[in-house]
Legacy VTK file of the C-alpha trace (Angstrom):
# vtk DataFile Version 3.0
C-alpha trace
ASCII
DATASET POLYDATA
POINTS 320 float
-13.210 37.513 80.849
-15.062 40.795 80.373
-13.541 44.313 81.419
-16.177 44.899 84.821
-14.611 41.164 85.839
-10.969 42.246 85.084
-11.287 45.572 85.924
-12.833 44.556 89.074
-9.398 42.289 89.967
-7.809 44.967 89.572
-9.079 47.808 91.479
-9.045 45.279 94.630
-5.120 44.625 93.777
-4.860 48.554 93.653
-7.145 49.301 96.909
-4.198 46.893 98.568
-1.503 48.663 97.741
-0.567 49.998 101.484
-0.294 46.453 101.897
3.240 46.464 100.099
5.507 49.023 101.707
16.000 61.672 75.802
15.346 63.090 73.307
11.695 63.720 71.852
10.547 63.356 68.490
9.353 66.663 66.681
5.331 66.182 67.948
6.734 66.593 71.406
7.699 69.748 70.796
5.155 71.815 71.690
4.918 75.567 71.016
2.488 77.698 72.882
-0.799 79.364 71.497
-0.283 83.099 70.167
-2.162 85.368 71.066
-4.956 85.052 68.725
-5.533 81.076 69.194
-8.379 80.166 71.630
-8.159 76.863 72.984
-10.850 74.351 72.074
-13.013 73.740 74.563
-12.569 70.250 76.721
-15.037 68.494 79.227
-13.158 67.431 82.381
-14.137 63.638 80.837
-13.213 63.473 76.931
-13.085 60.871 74.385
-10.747 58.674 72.504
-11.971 60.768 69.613
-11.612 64.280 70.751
-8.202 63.196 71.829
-7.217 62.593 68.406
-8.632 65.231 66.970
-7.106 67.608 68.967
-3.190 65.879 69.670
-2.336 68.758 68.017
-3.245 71.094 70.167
0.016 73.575 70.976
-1.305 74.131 74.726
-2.385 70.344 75.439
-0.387 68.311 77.376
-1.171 64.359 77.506
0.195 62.289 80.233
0.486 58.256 80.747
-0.102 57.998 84.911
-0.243 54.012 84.415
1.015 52.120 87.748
1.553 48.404 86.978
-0.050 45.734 89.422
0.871 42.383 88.528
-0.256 39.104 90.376
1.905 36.650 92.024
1.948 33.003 92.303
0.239 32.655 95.847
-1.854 35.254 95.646
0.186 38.159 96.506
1.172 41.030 93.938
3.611 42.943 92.522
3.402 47.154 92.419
5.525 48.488 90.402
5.843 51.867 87.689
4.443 52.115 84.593
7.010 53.474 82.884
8.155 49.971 80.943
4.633 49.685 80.012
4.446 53.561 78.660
8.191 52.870 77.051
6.478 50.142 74.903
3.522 52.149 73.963
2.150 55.146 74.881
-0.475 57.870 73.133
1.795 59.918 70.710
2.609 63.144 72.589
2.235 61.820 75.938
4.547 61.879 78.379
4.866 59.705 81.504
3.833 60.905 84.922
5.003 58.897 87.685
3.238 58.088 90.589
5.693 55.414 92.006
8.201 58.272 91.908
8.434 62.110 91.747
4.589 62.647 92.346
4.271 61.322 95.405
6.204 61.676 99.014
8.914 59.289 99.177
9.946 60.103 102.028
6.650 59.277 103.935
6.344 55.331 105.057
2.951 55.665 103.514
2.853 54.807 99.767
1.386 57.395 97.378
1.549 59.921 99.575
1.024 63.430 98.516
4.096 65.400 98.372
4.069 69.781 99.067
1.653 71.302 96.490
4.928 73.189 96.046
6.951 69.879 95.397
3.608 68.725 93.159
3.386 71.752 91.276
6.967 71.412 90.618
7.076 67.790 88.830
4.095 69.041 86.914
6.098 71.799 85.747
9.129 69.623 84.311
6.404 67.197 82.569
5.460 70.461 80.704
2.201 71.687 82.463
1.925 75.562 82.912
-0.599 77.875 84.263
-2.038 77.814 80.161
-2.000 74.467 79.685
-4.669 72.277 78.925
-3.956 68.449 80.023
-5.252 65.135 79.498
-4.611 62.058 81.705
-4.554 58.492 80.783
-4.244 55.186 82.650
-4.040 51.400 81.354
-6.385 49.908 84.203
-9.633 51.573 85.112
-8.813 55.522 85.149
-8.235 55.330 89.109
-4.686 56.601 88.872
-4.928 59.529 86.185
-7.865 60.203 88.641
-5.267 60.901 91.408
-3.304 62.760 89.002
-6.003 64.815 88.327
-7.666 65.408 91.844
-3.896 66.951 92.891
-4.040 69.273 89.888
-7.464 70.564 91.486
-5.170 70.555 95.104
-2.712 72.885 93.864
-5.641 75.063 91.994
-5.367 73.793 88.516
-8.701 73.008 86.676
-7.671 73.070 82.810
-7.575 68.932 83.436
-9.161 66.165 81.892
-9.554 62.243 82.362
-9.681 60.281 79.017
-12.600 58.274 78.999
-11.744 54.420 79.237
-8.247 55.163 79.699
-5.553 53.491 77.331
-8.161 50.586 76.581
-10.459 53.014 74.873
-7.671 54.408 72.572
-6.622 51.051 71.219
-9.585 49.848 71.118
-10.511 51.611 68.261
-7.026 50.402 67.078
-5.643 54.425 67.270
-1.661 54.756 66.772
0.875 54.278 69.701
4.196 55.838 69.785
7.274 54.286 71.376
9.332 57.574 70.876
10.274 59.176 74.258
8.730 62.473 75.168
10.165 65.484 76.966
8.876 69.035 77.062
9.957 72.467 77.926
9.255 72.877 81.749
6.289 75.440 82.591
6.037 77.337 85.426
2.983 76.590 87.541
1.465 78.342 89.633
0.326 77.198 93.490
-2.997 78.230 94.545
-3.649 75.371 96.985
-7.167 74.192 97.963
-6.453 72.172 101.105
-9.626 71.478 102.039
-9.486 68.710 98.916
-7.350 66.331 100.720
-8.848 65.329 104.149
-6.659 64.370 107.464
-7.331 61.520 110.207
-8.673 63.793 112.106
-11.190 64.830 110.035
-11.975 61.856 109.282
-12.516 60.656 112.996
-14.387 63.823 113.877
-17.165 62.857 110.756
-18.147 59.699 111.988
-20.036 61.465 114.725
-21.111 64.248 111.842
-24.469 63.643 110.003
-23.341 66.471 108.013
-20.390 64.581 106.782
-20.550 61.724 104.418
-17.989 59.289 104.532
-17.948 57.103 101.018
-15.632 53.884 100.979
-14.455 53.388 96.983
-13.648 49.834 98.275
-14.992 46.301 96.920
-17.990 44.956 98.765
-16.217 41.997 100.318
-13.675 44.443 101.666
-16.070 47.131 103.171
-18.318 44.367 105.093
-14.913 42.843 106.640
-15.172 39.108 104.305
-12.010 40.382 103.353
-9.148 42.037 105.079
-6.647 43.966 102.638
-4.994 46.463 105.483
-3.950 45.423 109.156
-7.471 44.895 110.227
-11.237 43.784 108.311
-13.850 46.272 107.847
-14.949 50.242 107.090
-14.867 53.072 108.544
-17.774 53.457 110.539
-21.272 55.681 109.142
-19.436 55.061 105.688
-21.471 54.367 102.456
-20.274 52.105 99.761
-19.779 52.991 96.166
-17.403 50.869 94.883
-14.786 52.641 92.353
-15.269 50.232 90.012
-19.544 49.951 90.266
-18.549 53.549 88.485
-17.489 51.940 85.166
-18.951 49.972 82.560
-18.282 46.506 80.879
-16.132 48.910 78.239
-13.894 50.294 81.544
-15.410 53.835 80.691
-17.915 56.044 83.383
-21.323 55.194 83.171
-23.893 57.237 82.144
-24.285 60.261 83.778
-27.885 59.177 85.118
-26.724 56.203 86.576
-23.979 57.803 88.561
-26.224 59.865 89.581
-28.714 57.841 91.161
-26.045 56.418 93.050
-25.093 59.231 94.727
-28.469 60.366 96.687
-27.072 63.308 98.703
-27.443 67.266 98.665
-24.579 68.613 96.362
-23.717 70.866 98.928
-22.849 68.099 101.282
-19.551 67.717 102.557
-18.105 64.041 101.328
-14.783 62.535 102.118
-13.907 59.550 99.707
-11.190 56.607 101.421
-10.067 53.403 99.720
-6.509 52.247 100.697
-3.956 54.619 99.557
-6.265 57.740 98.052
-5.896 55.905 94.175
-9.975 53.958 93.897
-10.833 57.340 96.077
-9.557 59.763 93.473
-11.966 58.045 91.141
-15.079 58.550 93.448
-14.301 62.338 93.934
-13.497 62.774 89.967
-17.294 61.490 88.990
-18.673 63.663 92.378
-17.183 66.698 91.047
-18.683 65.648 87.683
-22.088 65.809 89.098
-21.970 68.774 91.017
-20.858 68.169 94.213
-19.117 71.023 95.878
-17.207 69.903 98.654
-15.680 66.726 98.439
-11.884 65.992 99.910
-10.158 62.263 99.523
-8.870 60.726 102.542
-5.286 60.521 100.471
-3.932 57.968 103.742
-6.879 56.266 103.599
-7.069 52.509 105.661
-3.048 52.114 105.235
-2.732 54.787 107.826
-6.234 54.151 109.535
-6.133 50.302 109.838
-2.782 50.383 111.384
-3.505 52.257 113.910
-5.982 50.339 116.618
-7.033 53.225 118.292
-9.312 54.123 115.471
-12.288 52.417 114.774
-13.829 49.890 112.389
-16.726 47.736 111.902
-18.026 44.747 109.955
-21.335 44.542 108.553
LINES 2 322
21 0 1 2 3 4 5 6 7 8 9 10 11 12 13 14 15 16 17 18 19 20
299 21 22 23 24 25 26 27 28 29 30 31 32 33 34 35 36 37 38 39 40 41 42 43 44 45 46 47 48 49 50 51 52 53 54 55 56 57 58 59 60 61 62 63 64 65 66 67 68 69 70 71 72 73 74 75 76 77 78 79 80 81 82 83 84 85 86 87 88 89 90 91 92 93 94 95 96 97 98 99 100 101 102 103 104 105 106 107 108 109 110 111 112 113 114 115 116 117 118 119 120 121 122 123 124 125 126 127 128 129 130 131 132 133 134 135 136 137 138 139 140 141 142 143 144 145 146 147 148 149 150 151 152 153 154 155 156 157 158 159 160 161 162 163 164 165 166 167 168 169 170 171 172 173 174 175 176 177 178 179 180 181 182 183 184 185 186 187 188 189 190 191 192 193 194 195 196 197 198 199 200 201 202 203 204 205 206 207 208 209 210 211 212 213 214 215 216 217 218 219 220 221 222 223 224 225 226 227 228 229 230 231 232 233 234 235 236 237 238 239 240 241 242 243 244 245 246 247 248 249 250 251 252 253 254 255 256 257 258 259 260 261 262 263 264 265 266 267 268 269 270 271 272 273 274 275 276 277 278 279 280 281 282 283 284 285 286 287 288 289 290 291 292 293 294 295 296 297 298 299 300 301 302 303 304 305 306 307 308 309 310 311 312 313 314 315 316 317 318 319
C-alpha cells in the first residue's frame, strides 16, 4: 500500500476524532547558547538531514507530538496517546508532547481543545521550550498533529518553530538512529504574547459564510465534504467552504509537496482572511502550517471545528 493510500486512511480516522468523546540520558541535557553562539538558521519546514546535523544544537528542542489511531474490528477506531509509541522509539533528544493530555483542555467535552495560552505556554515550558529556544516537531502519521503543536506556538506568539518534513517516516527512512532513553529537560520560562485572532470561534465562523471576504477551507476528505460520508452528527460542509484536503498537501513519501504545487492550489490574495476546519482543529493545523508557508497573512483554524458545529442543528450544512 503506498504512503498517499495509508496516509489518506489515516487522516480520515484523525478528521473523526470528535466522534470518540525519569531520568534523561546525558544528550538530554541541554545547556543554553553563550553569548557568542548564533543559532543556525532553520526554515519553519526542515529536513531529516538538517535535523541530524544539528541534534546538537544547545538551544533546539525536538518534540514527538504522535497521537495513535488504531482501527477496530467493525470499522470503528481506537484514539489513544502516543507516548507507548515514542517510549519504543523516538528521535534522540526528543521529548514527548502530549496532545491527549496536558496540551489540550481536558476539561472541555470537546476533544483537543485548546487550553489558556497561559496553561499552553506553561506545558511548553516544562517540555523545555523558552523564549530562546529553537524547536522542532515530529509526528508518526502525516505531520497533522506536530502541525497543531506548532500553530499554538504561533497562538501564544512563538515563531522559533519548525515541522520536520515527513515526520518520523522520513527519519527512519533513511534508517537514522532512534533512542528509547527517556527525555526530560530543565523547564524554560515562556513568554505569552497571544495572537487570538489565530484560532477562530463559531461565531466567526457563522458570520463568514455570508462574507466574500472570508474564505472558509475544509482540510476534510472529499467523500466527507460532499456529505457521501458522515464522520460528525450530521453529512456535509460548511457552507461557501473550499476543499483542500490535508492530505492532497503531501506526497506519496508523506512529506509537503512542492512549493509550486501548493501553491496553485491555493488561488486567493495572500492578504485574504482564511479560516481552516476539519473535525477537531488537527487536518486544519496542517492547512494553515503550508498557508503560512506561502505567504498568507491572516489565516485562523476553526480549533472546534464540525465536533462542535455538526452537533449543533441550528448551524448550517450542505451536501454537494
Amino acid at each position: 500500500m503506498s504512503f498517499h493510500h495509508s496516509s489518506r486512511k489515516l487522516l480520515i480516522l484523525i478528521a473523526a476524532l470528535a466522534l470518540t468523546s525519569a531520568c534523561a540520558g546525558p544528550e538530554s541535557q541541554p545547556g543554553q547558547p553563550t553569548a557568542l553562539e548564533t543559532p543556525a538558521p532553520m526554515d519553519t519546514l526542515v529536513t531529516a538531514e538538517w535535523l541530524s546535523e544539528h541534534l546538537g544544537d544547545p538551544d533546539l528542542v525536538v518534540l514527538d507530538c504522535t497521537v495513535r489511531v488504531d482501527m477496530e474490528e467493525g470499522g470503528g477506531f481506537q484514539i489513544s496517546s502516543g507516548r507507548a509509541d515514542y517510549d519504543g522509539g523516538h528521535i534522540p533528544s526528543a521529548g514527548f508532547a502530549d496532545l491527549m493530555g496536558v496540551l489540550s483542555d481536558g476539561d472541555s467535552p470537546l476533544r483537543f481543545s485548546v487550553p489558556t495560552p497561559e496553561q499552553f505556554a506553561a506545558a511548553m515550558g516544562a517540555l523545555g521550550v523558552g523564549d530562546d529556544s529553537r524547536v522542532v516537531l515530529y509526528d508518526a502519521s502525516g505531520s497533522a498533529w506536530a502541525a497543531r503543536v506548532w500553530w499554538m506556538l504561533r497562538w501564544v506568539g512563538f515563531d522559533r518553530a519548525a515541522l520536520l518534513d515527513g515526520g518520523l517516516g522520513a527519519w527512519t527512512a533513511e534508517e537514522r538512529p532512534l533512542s528509547i532513553e527517556p527525555v526530560s529537560r530543565q523547564a524554560r520560562q515562556l513568554t505569552v504574547a497571544p495572537r487570538p485572532e489565530l484560532i477562530a470561534g463559531r461565531d466567526e465562523v457563522l458570520a463568514a459564510i455570508d462574507n466574500e471576504a472570508v474564505w472558509l477551507i475544509d482540510a476534510l476528505p472529499e467523500e466527507s465534504y460532499r456529505g457521501e460520508m458522515t464522520l460528525y452528527d450530521r453529512p456535509g460542509h460548511i457552507p461557501g467552504a473550499t476543499n483542500i484536503p490535508a492530505f492532497a498537501l503531501l506526497d506519496e513519501s508523506g512529506r509537503y509537496r512542492p512549493h509550486d504545487e501548493l501553491d496553485a492550489m491555493h488561488d486567493r490574495n495572500r492578504d485574504t482572511r482564511a479560516i481552516t476546519y476539519c473535525g477537531g482543529g488537527i487536518s486544519a493545523s496542517s492547512n494553515a502550517f503550508i498557508m503560512t508557508r506561502l505567504g498568507f497573512t491572516d489565516v485562523a483554524v476553526y480549533t472546534a471545528s464540525l465536533q462542535e458545529w455538526a452537533a449543533d442543528p441550528a448551524l448550517p450544512l450542505v451536501v454537494d
